[in-house]
C-alpha positions in Angstrom: -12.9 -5.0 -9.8 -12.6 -2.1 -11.9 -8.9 -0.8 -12.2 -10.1 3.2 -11.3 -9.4 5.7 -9.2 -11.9 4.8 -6.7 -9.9 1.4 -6.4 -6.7 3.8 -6.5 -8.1 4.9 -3.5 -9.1 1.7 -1.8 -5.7 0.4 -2.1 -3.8 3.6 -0.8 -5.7 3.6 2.2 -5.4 -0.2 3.0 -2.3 0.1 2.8 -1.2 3.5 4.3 -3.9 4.8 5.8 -6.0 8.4 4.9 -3.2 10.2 4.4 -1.8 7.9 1.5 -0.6 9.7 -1.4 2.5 10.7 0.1 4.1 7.5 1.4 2.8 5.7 -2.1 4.6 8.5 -3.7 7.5 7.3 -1.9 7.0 3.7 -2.3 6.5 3.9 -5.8 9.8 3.7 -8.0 9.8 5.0 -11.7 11.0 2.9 -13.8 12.6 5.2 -16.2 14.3 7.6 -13.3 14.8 5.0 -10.6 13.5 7.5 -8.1 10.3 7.7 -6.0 7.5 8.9 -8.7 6.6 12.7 -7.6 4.0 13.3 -5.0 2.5 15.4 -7.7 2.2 12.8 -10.4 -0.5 10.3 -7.7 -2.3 13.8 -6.5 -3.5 13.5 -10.6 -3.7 10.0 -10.2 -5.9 10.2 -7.4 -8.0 13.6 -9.1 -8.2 11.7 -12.5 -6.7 15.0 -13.8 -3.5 11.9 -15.4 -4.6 8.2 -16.4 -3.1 5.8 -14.1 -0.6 3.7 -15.7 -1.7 -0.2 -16.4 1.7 -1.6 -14.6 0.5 0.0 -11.0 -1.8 -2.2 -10.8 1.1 -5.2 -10.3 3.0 -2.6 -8.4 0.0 -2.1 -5.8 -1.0 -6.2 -5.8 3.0 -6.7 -5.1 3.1 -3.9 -1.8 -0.1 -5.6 -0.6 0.9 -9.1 -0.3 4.4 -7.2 1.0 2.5 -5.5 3.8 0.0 -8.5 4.2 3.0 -11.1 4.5 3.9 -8.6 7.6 0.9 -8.2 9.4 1.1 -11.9 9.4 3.5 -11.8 11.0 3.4 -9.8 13.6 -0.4 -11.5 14.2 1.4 -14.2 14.9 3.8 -12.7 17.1 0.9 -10.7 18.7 -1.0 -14.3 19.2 2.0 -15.9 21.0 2.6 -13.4 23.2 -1.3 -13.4 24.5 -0.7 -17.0 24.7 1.6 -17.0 26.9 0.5 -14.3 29.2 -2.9 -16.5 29.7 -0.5 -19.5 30.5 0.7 -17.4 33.0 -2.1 -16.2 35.1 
């Protein structure tokens, strides 16, 4: 898979739906400032208008298995609970 910012795209949507460049703003921490990297910096990201730095990649893989590990989760919450109510009727 090309690393691009078609796949930039791809991967903010899985993971926060249409409206994705603001909560990946937020999710994403600079290293060098410690703070959430500016909602301006993905909108060039995302445009092409500012190459995306090689170590987002990790950053992305890392918040997908994070968020997959979770829907897991609550899957498997979600699948005992229908279980159950099927036990009971």
């Amino acid at each position: 898979m090309p690393f691009d910012r078609a796949t930039l795209h791809e991967v903010g949507e899985a993971l926060f739906g249409p409206s994705w460049q603001t909560p990946l703003a937020d999710a994403l921490v600079s290293p060098d400032t410690g703070r959430s990297v500016v909602l301006r910096t993905v909108q060039r990201w995302a445009k092409g208008d500012s190459p995306i730095p090689e170590a987002l990649w990790l950053t992305l893989a890392q918040l997908a298995r994070k968020r997959g590990k979770a829907l897991d989760r609550i899957a498997t919450k979600l699948e005992k609970v229908s279980s159950s109510a099927r036990k009971d009727t």
